[in-house]
PDB file of N, CA, C and O in Angstrom:
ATOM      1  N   UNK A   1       0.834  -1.160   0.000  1.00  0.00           N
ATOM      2  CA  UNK A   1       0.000   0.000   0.000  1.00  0.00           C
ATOM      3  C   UNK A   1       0.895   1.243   0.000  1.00  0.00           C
ATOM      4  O   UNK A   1       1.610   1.595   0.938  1.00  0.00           O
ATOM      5  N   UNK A   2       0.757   1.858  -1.176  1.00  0.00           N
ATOM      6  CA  UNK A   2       1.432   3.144  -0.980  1.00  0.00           C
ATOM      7  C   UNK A   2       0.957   4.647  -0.216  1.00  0.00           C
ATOM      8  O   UNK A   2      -0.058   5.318  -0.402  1.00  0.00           O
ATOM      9  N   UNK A   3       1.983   4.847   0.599  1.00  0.00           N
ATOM     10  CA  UNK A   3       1.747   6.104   1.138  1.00  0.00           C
ATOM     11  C   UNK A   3       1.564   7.328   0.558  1.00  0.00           C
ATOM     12  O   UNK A   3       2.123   7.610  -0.502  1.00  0.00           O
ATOM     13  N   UNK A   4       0.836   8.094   1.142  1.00  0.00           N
ATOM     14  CA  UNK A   4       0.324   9.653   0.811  1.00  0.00           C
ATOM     15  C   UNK A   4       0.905  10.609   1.839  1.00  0.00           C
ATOM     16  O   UNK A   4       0.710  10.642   3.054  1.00  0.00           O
ATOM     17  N   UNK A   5       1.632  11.345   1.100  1.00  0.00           N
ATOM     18  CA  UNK A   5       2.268  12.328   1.870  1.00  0.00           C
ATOM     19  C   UNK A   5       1.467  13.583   1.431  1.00  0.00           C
ATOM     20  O   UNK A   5       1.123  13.859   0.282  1.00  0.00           O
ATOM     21  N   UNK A   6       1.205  14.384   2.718  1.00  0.00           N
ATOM     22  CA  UNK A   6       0.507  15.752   2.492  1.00  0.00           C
ATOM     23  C   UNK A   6       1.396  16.908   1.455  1.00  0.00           C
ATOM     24  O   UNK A   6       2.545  16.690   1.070  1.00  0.00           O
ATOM     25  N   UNK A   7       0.863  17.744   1.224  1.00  0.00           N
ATOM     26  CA  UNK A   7       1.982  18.372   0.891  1.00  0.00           C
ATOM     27  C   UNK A   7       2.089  20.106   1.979  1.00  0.00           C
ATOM     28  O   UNK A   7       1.226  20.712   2.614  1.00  0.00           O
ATOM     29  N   UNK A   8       3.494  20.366   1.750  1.00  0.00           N
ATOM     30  CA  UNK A   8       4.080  20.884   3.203  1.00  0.00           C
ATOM     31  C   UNK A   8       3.312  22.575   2.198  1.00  0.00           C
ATOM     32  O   UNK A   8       3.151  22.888   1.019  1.00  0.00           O
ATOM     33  N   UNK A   9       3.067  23.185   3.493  1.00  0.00           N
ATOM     34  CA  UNK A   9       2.467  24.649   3.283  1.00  0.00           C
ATOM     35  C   UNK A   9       3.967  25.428   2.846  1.00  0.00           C
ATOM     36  O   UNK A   9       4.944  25.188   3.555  1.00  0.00           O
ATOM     37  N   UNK A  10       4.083  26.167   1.911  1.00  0.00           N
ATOM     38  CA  UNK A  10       4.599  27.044   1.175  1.00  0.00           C
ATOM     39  C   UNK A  10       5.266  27.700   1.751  1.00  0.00           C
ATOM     40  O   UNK A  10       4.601  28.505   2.402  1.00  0.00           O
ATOM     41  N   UNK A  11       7.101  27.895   1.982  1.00  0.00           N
ATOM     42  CA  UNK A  11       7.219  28.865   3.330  1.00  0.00           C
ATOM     43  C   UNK A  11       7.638  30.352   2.821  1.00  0.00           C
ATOM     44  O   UNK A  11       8.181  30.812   1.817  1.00  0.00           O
ATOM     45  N   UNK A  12       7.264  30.711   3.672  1.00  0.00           N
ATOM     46  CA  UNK A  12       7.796  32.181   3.676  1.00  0.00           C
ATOM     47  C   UNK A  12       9.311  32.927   3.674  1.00  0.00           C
ATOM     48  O   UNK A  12       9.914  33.243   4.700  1.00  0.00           O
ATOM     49  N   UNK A  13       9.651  33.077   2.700  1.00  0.00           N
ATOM     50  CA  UNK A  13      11.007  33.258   2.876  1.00  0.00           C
ATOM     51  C   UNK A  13      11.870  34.650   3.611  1.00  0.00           C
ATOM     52  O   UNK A  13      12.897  34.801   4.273  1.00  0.00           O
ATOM     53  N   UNK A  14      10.958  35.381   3.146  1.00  0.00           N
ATOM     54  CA  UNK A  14      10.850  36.913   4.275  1.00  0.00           C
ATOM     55  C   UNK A  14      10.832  36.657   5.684  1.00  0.00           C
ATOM     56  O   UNK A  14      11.517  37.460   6.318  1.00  0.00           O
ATOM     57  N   UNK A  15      10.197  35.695   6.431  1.00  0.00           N
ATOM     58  CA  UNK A  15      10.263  35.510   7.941  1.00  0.00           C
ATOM     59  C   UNK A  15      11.682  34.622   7.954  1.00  0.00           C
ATOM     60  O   UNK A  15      12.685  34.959   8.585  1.00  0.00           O
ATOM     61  N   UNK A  16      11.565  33.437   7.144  1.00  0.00           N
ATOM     62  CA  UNK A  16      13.200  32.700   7.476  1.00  0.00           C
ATOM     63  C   UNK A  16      14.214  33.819   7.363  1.00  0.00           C
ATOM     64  O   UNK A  16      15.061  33.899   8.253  1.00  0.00           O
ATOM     65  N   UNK A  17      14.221  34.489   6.599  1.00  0.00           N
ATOM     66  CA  UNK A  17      15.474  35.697   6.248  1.00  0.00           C
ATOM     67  C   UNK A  17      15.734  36.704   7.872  1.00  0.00           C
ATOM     68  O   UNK A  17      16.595  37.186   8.608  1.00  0.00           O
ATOM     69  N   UNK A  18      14.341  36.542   7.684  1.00  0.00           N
ATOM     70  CA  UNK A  18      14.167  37.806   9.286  1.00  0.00           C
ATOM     71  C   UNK A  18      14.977  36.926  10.361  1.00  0.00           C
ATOM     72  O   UNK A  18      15.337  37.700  11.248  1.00  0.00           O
ATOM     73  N   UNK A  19      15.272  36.025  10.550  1.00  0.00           N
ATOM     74  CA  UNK A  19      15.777  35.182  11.582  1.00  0.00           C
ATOM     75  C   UNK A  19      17.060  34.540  11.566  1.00  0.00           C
ATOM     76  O   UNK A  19      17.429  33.753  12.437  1.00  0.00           O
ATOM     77  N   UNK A  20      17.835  34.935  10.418  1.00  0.00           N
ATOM     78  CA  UNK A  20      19.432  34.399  10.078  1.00  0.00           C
ATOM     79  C   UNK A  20      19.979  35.554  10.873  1.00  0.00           C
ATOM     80  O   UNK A  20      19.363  36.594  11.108  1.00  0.00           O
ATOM     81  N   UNK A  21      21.173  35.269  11.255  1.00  0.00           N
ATOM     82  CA  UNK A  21      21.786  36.352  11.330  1.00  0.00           C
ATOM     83  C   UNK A  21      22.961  37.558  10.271  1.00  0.00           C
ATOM     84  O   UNK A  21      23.297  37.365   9.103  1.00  0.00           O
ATOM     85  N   UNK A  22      23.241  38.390  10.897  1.00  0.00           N
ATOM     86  CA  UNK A  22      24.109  39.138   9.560  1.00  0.00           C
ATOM     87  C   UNK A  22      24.817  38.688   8.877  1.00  0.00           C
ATOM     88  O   UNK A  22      25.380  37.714   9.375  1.00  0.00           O
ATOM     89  N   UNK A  23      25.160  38.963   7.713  1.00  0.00           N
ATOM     90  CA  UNK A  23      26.186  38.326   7.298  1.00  0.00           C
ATOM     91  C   UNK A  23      27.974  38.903   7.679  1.00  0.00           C
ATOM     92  O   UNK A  23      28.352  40.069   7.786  1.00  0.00           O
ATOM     93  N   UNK A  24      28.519  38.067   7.769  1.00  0.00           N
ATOM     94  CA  UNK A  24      29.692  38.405   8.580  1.00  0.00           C
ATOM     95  C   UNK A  24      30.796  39.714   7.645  1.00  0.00           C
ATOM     96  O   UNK A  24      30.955  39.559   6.434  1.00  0.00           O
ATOM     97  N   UNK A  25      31.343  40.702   8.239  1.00  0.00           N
ATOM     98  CA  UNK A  25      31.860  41.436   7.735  1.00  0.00           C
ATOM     99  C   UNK A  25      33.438  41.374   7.662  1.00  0.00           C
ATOM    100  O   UNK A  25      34.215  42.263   7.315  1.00  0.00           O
ATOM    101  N   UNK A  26      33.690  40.135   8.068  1.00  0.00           N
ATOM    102  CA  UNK A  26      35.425  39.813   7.771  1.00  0.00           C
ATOM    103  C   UNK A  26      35.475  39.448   6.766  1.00  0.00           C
ATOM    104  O   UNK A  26      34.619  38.632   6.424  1.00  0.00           O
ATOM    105  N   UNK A  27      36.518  39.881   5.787  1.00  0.00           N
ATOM    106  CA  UNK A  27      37.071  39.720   4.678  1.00  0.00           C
ATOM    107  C   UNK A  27      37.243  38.651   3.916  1.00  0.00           C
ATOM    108  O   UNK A  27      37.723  37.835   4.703  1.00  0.00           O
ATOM    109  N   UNK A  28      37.165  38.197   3.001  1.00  0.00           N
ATOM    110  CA  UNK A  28      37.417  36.809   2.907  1.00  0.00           C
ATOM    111  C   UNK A  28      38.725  36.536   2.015  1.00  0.00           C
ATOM    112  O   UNK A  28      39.014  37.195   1.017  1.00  0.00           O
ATOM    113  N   UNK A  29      39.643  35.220   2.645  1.00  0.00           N
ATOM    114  CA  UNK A  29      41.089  34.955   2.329  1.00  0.00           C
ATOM    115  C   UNK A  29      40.762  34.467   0.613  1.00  0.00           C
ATOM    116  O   UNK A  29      39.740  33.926   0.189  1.00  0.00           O
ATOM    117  N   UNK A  30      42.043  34.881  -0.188  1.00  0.00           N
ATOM    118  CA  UNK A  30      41.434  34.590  -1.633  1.00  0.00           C
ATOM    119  C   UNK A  30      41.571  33.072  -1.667  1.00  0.00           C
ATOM    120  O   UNK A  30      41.930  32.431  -0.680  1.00  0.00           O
ATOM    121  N   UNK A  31      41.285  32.555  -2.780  1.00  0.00           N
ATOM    122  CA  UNK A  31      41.047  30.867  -2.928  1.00  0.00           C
ATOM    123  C   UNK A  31      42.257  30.691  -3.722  1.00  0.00           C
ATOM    124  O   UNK A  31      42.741  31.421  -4.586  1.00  0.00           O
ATOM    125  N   UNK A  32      42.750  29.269  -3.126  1.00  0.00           N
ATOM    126  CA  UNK A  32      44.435  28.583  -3.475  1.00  0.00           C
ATOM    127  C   UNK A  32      44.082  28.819  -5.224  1.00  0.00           C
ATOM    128  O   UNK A  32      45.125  29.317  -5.648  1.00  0.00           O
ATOM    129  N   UNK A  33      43.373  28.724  -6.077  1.00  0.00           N
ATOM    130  CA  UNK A  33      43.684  28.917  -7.447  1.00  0.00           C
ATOM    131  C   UNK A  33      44.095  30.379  -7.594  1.00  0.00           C
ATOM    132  O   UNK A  33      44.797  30.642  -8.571  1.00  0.00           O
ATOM    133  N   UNK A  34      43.757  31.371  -6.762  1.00  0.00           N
ATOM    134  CA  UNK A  34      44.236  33.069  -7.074  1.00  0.00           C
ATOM    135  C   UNK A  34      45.205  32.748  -6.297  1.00  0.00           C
ATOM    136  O   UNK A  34      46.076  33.602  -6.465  1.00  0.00           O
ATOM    137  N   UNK A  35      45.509  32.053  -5.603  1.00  0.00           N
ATOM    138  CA  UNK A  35      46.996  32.334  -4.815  1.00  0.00           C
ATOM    139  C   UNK A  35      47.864  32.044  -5.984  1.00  0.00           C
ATOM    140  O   UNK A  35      48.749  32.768  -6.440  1.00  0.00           O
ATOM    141  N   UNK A  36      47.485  30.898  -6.394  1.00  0.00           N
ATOM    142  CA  UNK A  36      48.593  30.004  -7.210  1.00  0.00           C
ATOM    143  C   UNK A  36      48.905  31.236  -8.518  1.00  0.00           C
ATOM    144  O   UNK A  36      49.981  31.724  -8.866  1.00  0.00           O
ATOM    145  N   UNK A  37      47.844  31.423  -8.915  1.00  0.00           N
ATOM    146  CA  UNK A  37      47.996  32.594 -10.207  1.00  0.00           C
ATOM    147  C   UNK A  37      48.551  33.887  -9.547  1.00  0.00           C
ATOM    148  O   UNK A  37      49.093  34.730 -10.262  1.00  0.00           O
ATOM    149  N   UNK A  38      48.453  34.043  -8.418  1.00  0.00           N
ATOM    150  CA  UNK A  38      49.837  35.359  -7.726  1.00  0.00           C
ATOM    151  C   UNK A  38      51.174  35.026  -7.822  1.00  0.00           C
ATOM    152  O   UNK A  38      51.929  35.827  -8.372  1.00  0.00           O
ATOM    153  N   UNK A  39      51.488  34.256  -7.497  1.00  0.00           N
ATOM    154  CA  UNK A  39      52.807  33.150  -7.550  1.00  0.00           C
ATOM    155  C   UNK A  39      53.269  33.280  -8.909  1.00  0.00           C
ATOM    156  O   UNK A  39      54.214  34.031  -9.150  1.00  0.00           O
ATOM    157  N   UNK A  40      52.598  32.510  -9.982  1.00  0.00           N
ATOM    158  CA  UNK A  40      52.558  32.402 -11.431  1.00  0.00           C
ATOM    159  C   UNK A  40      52.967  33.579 -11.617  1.00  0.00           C
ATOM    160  O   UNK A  40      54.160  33.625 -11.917  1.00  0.00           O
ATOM    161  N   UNK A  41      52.187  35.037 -11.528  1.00  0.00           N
ATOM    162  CA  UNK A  41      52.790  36.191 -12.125  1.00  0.00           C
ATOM    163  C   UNK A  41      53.403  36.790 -11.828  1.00  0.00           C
ATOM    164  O   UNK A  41      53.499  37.884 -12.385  1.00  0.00           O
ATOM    165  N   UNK A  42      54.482  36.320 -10.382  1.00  0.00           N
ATOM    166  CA  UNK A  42      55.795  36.840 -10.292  1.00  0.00           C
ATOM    167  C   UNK A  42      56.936  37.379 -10.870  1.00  0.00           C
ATOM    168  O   UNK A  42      57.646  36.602 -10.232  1.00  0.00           O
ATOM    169  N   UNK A  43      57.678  37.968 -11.458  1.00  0.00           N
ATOM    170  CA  UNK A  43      58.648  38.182 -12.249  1.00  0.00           C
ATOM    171  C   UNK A  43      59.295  36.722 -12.639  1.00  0.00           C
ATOM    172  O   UNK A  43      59.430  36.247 -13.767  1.00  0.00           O
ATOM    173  N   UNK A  44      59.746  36.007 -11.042  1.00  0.00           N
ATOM    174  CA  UNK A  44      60.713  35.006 -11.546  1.00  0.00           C
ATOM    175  C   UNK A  44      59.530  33.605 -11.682  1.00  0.00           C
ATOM    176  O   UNK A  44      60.062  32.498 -11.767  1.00  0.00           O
ATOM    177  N   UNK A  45      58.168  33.648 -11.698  1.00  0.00           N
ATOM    178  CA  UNK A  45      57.507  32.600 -11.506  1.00  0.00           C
ATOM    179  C   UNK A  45      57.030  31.849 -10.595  1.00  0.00           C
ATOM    180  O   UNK A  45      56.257  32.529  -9.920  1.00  0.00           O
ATOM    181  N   UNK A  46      57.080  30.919 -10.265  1.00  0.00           N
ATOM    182  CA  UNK A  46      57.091  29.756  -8.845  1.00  0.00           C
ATOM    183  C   UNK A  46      57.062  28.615  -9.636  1.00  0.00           C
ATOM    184  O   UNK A  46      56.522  28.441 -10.729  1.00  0.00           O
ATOM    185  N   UNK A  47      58.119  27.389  -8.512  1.00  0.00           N
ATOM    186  CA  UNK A  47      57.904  26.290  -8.663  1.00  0.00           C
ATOM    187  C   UNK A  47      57.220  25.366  -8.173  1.00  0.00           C
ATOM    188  O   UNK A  47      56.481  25.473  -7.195  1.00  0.00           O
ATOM    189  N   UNK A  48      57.401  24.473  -8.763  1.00  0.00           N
ATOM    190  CA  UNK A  48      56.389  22.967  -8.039  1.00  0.00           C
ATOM    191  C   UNK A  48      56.202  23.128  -6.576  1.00  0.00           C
ATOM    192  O   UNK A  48      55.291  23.234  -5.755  1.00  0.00           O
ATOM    193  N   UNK A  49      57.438  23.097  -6.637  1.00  0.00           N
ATOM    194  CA  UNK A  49      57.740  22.862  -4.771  1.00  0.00           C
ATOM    195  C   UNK A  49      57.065  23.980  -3.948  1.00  0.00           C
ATOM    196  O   UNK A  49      56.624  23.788  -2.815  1.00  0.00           O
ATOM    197  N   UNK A  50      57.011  25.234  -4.637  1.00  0.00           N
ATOM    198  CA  UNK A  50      56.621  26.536  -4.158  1.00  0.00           C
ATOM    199  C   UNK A  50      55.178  26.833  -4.202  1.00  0.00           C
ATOM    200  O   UNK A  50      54.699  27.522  -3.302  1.00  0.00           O
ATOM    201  N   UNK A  51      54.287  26.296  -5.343  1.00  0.00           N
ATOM    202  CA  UNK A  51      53.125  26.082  -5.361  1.00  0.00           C
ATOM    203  C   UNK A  51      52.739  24.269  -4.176  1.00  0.00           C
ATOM    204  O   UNK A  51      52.299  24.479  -3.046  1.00  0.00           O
ATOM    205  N   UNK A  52      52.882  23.295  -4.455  1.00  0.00           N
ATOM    206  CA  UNK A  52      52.512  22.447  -3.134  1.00  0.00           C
ATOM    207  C   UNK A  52      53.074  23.268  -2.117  1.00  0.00           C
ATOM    208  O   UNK A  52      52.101  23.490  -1.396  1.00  0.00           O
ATOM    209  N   UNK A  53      54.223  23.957  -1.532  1.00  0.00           N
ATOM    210  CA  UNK A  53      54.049  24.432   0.064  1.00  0.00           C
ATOM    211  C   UNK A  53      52.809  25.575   0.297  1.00  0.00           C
ATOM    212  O   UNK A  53      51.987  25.533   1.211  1.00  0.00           O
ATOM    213  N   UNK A  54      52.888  26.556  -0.720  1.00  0.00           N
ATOM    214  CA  UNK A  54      51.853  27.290  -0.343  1.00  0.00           C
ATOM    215  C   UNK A  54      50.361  27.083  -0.247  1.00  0.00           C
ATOM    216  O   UNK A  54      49.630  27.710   0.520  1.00  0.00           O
ATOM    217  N   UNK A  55      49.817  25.770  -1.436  1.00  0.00           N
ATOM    218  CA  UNK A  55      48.395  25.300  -1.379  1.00  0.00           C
ATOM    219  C   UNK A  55      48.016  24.025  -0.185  1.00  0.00           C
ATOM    220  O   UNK A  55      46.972  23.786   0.422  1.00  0.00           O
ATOM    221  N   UNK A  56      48.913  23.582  -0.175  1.00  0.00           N
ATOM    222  CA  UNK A  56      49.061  22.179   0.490  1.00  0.00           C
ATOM    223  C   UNK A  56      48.509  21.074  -0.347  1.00  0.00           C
ATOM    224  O   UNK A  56      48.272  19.973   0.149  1.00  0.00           O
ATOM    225  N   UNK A  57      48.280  21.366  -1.717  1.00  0.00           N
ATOM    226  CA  UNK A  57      47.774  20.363  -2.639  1.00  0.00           C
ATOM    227  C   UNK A  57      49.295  19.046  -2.828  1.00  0.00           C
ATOM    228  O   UNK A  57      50.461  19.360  -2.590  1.00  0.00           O
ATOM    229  N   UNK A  58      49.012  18.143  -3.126  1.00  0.00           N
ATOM    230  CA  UNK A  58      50.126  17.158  -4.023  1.00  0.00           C
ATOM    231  C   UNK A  58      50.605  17.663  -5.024  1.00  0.00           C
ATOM    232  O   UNK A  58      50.066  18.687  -5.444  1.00  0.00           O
ATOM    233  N   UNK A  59      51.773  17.112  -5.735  1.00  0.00           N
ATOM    234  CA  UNK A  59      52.117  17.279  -6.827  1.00  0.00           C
ATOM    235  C   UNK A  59      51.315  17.354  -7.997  1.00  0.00           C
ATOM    236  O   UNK A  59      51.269  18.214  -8.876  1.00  0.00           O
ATOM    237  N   UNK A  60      50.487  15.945  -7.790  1.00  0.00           N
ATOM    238  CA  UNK A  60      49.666  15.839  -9.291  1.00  0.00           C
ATOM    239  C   UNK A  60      48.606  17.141  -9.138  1.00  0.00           C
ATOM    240  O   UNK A  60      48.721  17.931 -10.075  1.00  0.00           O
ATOM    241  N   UNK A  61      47.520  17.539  -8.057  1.00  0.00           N
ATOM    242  CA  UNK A  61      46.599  18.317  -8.010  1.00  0.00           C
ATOM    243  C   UNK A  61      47.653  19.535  -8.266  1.00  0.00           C
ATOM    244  O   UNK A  61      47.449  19.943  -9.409  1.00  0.00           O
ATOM    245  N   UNK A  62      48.542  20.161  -7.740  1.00  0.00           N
ATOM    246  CA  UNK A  62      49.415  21.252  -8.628  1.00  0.00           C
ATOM    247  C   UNK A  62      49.097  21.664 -10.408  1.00  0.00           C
ATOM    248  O   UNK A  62      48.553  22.619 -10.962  1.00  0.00           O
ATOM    249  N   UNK A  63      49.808  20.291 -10.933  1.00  0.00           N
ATOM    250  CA  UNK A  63      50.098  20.035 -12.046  1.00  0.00           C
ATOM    251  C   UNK A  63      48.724  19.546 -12.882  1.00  0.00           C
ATOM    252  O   UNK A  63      48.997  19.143 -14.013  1.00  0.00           O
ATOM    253  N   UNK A  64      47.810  19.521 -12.660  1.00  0.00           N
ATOM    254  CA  UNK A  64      46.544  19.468 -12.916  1.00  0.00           C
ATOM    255  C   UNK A  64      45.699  21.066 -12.669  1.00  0.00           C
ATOM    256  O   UNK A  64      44.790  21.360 -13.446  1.00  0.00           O
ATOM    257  N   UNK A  65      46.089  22.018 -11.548  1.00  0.00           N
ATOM    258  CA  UNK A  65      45.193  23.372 -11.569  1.00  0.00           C
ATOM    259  C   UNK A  65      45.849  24.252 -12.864  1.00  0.00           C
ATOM    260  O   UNK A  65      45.329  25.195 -13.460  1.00  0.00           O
ATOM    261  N   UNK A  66      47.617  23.403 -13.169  1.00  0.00           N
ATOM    262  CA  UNK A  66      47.941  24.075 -13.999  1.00  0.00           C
ATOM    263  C   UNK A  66      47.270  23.816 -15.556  1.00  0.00           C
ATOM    264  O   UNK A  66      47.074  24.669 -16.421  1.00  0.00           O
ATOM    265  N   UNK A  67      47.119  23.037 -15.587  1.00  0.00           N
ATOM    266  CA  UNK A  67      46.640  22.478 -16.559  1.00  0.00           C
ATOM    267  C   UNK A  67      45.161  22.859 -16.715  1.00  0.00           C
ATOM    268  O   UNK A  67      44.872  22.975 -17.905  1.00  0.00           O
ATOM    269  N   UNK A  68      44.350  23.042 -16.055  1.00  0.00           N
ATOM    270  CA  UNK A  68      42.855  24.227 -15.821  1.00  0.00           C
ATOM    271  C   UNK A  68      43.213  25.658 -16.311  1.00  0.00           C
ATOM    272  O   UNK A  68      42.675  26.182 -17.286  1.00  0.00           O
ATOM    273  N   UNK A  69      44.117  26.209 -15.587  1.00  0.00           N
ATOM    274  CA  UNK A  69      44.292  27.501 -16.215  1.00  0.00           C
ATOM    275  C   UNK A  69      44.522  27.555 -17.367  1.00  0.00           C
ATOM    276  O   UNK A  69      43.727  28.230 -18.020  1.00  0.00           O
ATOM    277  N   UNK A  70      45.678  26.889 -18.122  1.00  0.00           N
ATOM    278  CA  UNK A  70      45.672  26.470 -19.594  1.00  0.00           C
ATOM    279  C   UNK A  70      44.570  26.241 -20.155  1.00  0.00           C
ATOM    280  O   UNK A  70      44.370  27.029 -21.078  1.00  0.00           O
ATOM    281  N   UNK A  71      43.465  25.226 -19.940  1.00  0.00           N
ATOM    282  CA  UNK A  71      42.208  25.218 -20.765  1.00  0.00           C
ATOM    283  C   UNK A  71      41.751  26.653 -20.270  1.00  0.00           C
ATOM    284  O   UNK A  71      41.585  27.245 -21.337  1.00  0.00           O
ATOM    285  N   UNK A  72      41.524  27.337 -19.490  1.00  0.00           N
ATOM    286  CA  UNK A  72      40.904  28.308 -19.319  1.00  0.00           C
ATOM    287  C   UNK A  72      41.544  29.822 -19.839  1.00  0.00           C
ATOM    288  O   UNK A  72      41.201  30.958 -19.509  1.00  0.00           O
ATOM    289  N   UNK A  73      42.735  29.313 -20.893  1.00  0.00           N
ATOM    290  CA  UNK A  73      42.982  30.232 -21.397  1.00  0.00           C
ATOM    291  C   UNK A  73      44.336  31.041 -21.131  1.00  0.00           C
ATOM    292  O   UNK A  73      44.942  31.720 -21.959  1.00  0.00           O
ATOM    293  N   UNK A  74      44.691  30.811 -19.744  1.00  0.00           N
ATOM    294  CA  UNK A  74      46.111  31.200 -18.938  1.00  0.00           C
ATOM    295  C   UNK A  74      47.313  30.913 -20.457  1.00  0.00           C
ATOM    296  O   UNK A  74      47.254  29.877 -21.119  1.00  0.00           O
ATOM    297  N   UNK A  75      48.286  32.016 -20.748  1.00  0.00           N
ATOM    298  CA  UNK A  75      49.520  31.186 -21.221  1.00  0.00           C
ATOM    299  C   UNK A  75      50.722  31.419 -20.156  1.00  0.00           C
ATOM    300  O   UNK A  75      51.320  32.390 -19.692  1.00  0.00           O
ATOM    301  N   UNK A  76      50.766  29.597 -19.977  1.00  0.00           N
ATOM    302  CA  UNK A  76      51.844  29.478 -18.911  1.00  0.00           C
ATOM    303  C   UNK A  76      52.857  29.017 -19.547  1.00  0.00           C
ATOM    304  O   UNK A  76      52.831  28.105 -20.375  1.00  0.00           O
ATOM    305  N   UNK A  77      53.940  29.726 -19.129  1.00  0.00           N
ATOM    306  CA  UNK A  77      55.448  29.458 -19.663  1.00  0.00           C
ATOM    307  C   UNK A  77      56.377  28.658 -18.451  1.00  0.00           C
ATOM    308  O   UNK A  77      56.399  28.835 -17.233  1.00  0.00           O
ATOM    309  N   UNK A  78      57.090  27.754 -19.279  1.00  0.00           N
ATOM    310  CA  UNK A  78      58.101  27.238 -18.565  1.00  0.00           C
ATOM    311  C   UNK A  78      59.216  27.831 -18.621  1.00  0.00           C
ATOM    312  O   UNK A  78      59.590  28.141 -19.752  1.00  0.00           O
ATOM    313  N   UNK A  79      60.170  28.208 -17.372  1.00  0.00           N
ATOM    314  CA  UNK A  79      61.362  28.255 -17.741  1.00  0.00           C
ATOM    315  C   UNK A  79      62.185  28.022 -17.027  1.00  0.00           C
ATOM    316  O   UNK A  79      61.402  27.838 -16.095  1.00  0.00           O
ATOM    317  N   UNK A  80      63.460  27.790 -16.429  1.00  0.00           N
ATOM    318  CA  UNK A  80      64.505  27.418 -15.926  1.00  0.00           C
ATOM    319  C   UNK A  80      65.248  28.163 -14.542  1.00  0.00           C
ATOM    320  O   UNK A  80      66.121  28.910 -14.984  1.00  0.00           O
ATOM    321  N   UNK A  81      65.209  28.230 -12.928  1.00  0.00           N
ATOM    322  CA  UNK A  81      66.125  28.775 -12.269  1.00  0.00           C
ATOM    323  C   UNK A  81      66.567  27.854 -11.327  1.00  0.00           C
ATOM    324  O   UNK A  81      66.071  26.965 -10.635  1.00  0.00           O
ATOM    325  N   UNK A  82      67.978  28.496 -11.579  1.00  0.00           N
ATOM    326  CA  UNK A  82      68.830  27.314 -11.014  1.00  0.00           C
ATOM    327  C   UNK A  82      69.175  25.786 -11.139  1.00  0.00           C
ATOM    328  O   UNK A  82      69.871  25.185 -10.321  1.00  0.00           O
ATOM    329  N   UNK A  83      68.660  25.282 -12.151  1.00  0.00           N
ATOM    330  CA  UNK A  83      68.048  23.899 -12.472  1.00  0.00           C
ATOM    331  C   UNK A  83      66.741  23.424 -12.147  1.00  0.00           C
ATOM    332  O   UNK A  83      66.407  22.332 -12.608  1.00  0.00           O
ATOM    333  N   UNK A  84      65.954  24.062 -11.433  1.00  0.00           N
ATOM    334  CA  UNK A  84      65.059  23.975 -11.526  1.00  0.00           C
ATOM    335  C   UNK A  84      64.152  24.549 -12.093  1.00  0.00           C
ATOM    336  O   UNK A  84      64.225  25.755 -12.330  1.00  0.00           O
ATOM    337  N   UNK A  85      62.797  23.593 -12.531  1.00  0.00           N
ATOM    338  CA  UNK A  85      61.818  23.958 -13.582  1.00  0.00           C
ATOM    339  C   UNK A  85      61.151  25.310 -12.782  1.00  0.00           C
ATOM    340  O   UNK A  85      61.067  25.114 -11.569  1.00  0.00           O
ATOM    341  N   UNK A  86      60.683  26.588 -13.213  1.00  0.00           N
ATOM    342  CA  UNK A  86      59.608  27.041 -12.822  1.00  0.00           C
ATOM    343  C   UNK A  86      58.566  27.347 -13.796  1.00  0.00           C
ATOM    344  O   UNK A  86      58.772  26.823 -14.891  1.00  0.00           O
ATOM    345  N   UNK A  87      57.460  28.077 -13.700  1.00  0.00           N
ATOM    346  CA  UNK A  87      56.456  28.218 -14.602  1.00  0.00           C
ATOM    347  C   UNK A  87      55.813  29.961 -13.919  1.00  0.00           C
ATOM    348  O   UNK A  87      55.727  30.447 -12.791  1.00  0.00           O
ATOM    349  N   UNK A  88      55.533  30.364 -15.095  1.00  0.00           N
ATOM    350  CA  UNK A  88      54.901  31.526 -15.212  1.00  0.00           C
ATOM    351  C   UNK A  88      54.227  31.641 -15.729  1.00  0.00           C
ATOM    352  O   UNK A  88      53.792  30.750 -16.459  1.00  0.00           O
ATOM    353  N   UNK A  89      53.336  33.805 -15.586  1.00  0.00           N
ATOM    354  CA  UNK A  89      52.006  33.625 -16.234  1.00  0.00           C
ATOM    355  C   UNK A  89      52.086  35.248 -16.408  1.00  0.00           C
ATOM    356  O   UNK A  89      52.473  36.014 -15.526  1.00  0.00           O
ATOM    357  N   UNK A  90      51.767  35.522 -17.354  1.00  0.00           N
ATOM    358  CA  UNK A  90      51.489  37.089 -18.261  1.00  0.00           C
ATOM    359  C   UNK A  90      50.202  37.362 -17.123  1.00  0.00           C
ATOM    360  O   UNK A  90      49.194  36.686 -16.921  1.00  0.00           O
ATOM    361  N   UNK A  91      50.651  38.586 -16.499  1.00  0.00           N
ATOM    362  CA  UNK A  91      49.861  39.439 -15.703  1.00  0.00           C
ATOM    363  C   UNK A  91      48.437  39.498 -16.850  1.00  0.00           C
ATOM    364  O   UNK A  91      48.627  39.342 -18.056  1.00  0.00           O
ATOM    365  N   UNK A  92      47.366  39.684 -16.410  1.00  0.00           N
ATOM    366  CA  UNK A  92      46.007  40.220 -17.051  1.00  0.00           C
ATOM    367  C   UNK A  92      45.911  41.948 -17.110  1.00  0.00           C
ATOM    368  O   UNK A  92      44.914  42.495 -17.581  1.00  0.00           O
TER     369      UNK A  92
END
């Protein structure tokens, strides 16, 4: 036997609103993909190592947001300090 459920009265969204509280006025920290693209448009770039310490992502999730910005249009350049790889990004 299947059940019948009533259906629920329509709510008011003006009284729920009346009863949240404010919305908070602290600032909000930017998100690890704008960090990473601050880094990127450094003069000298950032590396691997420099993007995982600052996001706390892995290697592969690194090397994968880079690879997002690229589809999304970013041109990221590789280039060389000290022997190590870094990568950069043309300011907007």
């Amino acid at each position: 036997m299947a059940r019948i459920r009533k259906a629920s009265a329509p709510s008011n969204n003006a009284a729920m609103k009346a009863d949240l509280p404010p919305m908070s006025t602290t600032p909000v920290s930017p998100s690890k993909i704008a960090r990473v693209i601050a880094l990127l448009q450094r003069s000298d770039g950032a590396s691997l190592a420099e993007l995982i310490e600052n996001t706390g992502w892995l290697p592969h999730t690194v090397r994968a947001a880079l690879t997002g910005l690229r589809k999304k249009g970013h041109a990221i350049d590789k280039l060389s300090r000290e022997g190590v790889t870094a990568y950069s990004i043309k300011a907007a």
